[in-house]
C-alpha positions in Angstrom: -4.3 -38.0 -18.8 -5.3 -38.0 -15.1 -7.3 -35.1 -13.9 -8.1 -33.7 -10.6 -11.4 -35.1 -10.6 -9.9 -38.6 -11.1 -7.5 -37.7 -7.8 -10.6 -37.3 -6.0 -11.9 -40.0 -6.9 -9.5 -42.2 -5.8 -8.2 -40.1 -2.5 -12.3 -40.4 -1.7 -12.1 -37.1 -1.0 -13.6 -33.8 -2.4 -12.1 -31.9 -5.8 -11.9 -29.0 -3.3 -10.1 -30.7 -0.7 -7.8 -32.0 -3.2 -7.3 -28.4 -4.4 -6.4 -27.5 -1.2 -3.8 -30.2 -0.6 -2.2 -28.7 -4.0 -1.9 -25.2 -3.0 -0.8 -26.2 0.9 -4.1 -24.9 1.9 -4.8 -23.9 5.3 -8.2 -26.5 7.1 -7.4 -29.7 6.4 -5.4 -32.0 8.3 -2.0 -33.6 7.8 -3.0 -36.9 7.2 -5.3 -35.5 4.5 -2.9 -33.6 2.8 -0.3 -36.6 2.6 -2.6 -39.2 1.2 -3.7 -36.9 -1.2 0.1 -36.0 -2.5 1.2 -39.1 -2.0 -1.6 -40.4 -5.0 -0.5 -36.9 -7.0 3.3 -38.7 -6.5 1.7 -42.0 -7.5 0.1 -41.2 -11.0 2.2 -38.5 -12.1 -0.4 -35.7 -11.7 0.7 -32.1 -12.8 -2.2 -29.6 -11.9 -4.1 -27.6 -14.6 -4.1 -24.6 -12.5 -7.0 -23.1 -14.3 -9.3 -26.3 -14.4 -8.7 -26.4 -10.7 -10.0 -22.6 -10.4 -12.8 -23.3 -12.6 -13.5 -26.7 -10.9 -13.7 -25.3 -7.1 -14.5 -21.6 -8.0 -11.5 -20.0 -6.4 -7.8 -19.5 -8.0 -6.2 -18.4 -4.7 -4.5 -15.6 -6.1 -5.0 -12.2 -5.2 -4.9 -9.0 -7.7 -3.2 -5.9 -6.3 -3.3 -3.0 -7.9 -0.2 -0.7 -7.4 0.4 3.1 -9.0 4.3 1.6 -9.5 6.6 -0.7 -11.4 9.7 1.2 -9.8 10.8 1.2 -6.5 8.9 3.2 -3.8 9.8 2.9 -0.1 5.6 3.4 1.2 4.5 0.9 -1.5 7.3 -1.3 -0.6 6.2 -1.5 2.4 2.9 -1.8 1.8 4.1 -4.8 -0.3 5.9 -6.4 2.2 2.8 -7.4 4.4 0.7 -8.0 1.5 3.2 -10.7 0.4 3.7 -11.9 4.2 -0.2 -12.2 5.0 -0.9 -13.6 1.7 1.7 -16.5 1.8 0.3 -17.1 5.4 -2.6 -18.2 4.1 -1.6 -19.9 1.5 -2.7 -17.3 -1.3 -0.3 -15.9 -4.3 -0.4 -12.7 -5.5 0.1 -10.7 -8.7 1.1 -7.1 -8.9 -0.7 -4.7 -11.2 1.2 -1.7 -12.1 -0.7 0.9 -13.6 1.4 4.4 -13.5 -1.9 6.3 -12.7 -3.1 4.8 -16.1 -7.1 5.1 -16.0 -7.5 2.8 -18.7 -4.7 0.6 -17.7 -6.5 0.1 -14.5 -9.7 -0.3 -15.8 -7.9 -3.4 -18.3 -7.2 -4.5 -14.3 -10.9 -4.1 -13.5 -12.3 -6.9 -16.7 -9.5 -8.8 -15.9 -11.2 -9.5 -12.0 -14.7 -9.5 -13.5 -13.6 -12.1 -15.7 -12.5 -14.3 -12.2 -8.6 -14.2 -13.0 -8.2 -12.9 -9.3 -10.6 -13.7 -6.4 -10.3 -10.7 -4.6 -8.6 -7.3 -5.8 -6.7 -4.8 -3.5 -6.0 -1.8 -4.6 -3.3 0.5 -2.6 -3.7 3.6 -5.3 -7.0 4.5 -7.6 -6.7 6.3 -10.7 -10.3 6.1 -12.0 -13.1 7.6 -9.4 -14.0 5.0 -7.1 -17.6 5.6 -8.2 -16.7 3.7 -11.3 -14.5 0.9 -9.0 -17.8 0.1 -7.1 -19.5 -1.2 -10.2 -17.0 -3.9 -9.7 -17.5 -5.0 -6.4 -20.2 -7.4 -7.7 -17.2 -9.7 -9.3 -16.1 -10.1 -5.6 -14.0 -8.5 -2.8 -12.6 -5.3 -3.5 -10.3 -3.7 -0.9 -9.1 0.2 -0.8 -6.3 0.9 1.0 -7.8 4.8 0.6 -10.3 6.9 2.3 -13.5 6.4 -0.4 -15.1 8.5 0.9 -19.2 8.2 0.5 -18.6 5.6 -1.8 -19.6 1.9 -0.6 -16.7 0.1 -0.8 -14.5 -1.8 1.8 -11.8 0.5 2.9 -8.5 -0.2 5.4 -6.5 3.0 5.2 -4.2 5.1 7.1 -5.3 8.3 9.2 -3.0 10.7 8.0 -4.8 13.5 9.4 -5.0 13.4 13.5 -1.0 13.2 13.8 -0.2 16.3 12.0 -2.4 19.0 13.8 -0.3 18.3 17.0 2.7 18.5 15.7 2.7 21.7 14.1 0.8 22.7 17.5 4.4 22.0 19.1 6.5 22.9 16.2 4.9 26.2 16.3 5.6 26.3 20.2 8.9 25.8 19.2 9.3 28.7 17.1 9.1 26.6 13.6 7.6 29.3 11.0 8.1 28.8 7.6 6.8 25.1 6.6 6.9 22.9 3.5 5.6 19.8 2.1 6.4 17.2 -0.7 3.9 14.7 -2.0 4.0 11.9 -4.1 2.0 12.9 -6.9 0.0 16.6 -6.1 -1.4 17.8 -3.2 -4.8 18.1 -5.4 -4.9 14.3 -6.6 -6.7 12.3 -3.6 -8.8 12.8 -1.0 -5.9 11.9 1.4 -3.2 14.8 0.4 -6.2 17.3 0.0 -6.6 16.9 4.1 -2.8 16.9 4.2 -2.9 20.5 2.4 -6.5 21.6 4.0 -4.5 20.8 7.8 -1.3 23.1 6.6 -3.2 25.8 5.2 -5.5 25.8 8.1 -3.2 26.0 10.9 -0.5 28.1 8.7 -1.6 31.6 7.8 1.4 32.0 5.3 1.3 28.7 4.3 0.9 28.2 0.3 1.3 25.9 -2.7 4.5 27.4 -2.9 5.6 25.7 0.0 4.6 22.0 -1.7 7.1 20.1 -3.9 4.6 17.5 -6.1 5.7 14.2 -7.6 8.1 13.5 -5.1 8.8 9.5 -5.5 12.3 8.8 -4.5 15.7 9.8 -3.3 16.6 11.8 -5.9 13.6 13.7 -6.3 14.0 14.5 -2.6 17.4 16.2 -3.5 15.6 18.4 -6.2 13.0 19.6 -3.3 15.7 20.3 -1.1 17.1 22.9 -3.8 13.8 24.3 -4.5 13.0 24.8 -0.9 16.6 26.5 -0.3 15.4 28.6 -4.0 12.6 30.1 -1.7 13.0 33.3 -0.2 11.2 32.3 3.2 13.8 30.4 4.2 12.1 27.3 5.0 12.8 26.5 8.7 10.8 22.8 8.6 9.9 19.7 5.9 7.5 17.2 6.1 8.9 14.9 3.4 6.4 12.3 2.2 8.8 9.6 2.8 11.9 8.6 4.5 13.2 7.8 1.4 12.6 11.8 0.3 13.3 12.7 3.5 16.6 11.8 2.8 17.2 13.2 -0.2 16.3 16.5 1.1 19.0 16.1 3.7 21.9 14.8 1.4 21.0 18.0 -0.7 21.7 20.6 2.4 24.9 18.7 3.8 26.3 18.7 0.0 26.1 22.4 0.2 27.1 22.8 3.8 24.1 24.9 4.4 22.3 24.6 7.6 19.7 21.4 7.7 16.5 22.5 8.1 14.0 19.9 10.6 12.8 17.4 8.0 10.2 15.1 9.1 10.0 11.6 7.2 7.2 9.2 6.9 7.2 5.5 7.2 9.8 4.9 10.0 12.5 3.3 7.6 15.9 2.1 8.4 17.5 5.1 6.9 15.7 7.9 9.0 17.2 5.8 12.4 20.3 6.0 10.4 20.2 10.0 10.0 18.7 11.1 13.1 15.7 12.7 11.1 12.3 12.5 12.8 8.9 10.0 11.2 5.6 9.9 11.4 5.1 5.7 11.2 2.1 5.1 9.7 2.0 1.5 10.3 1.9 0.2 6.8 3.1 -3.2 6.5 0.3 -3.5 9.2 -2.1 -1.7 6.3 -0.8 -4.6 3.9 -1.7 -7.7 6.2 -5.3 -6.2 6.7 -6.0 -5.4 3.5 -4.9 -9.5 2.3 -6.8 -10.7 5.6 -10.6 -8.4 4.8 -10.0 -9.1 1.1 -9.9 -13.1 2.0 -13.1 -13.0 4.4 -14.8 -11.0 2.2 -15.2 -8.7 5.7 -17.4 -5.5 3.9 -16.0 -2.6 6.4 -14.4 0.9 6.5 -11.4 0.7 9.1 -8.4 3.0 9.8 -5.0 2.2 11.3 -3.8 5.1 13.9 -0.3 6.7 13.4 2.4 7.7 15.7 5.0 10.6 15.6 8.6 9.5 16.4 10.8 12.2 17.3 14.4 12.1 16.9 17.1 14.5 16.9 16.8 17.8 18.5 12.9 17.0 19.0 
């Protein structure tokens, strides 16, 4: 049986070059890549994928680590420009659900020590990243969260600077009584600890009464919407933690013919253009093609992507 080896052989050219020609590689030309498939065509070669890792050192396939096997509009999106960068430049990559599962995760964590991924990206942590930076040894690992002191590469969003303004003007605008969802608990990252720190800050009355936790989806958006009409405050604003959520909460006051409250959304998604409703965009397929791009270059750096507030509707 052929092998790759025996391709280069003939070709004259370089087991890696060859490798590269396989997997439509980016740096090397097309007169390279043709005679090289045109000898594959010639002798019937079908690629060993993992001899070819193991010959060249690299399996061009990217680990991801995501907190979800079901449909979430951020991580979708975050998705979307991982797929896009990655496929740019020539690189596949395998999603890694975990469902917040520490030891799930860690499973993840051997699996890249033990070179089944060159690079790992991981958009949600559920072990400290502490223990994550033991791993870094194995090769490029890329946050998309704030790590805080920790020394790992990081490309995450700055959810913080856009929010003090806006309540600044909300509160202008005689807003009062303001609420919050989150995806998991506003106590389970770094990232919605600010979030909560900046509300409680600027929001004397402002409590953990006022959050709705483990908001994912549509529907749950609907149950926060009939919590926050529950409260005796009347809750005269939302900050949904989607658009997605966002939506949900809307459906839930309009199904009830009660007054909508101002939601905000997050992500800038189709369906808050389609409701009017005002979104923080956070820029996140943006997040995905950097992440993909510093994970491939092996860049070692802590950068954040800026936000911008979209205001629609009466805003």
């Amino acid at each position: 049986m052929i092998t790759i080896y025996d391709i280069a052989k003939i070709s004259g050219y370089s087991v890696s070059t060859v490798s590269r020609a396989l997997n439509n590689q980016p740096r090397i030309s097309k007169e390279t890549r043709d005679k090289i498939l045109e000898i594959v065509s010639k002798y019937d070669y079908i690629p060993n994928s993992k001899a070819v890792s193991l010959s060249i050192g690299k399996s061009f396939n990217l680990g991801i680590i995501v907190p979800y096997s079901s449909s979430n509009s951020y991580y979708d999106t975050i998705i979307s420009g991982i797929m896009e960068e990655g496929f740019r430049d020539g690189y596949k990559v395998t999603f890694l659900p975990t469902n917040y599962d520490k030891e799930i995760e860690l499973d993840y964590l051997k699996m890249f020590s033990s070179k089944e991924f060159d690079g790992l990206i991981i958009l949600s942590a559920s072990n400290c990243f502490k223990l994550i930076e033991e791993y870094k040894k194995y090769g490029p690992i890329i946050c998309c969260e704030d790590v805080g002191d920790c020394n790992l590469p990081s490309v995450y969003i700055n959810r913080f600077e856009v929010y003090e303004p806006i309540l600044v003007e909300l509160k202008k605008k005689n807003y009062k009584n303001f609420a919050l969802t989150f995806s998991r608990t506003y106590d389970s990252s770094l990232a919605s600890q600010k979030v909560f720190n900046i509300f409680q800050t600027n929001l004397k009355s402002f409590s953990t009464k006022l959050i709705y936790n483990n908001c994912k989806n549509f529907e749950d958006g609907y149950c926060a919407g009939k919590y926050f009409y529950s409260l005796k405050n009347n809750v005269d604003c939302i900050f949904a933690n989607s658009d997605e959520v966002a939506a949900g909460i809307y459906k839930f006051f309009k199904d009830n013919n009660i007054k909508v409250p101002l939601i905000i959304g997050q992500d800038n998604q189709a369906i808050s253009k389609l409701l009017d409703i005002s979104t923080i965009d956070f820029h996140i397929t943006t997040l995905g093609k950097k992440a993909v791009s510093m994970c491939i270059s092996g860049e070692f750096r802590n950068e954040i992507i800026r936000s911008s507030f979209i205001k629609r509707g009466d805003l």
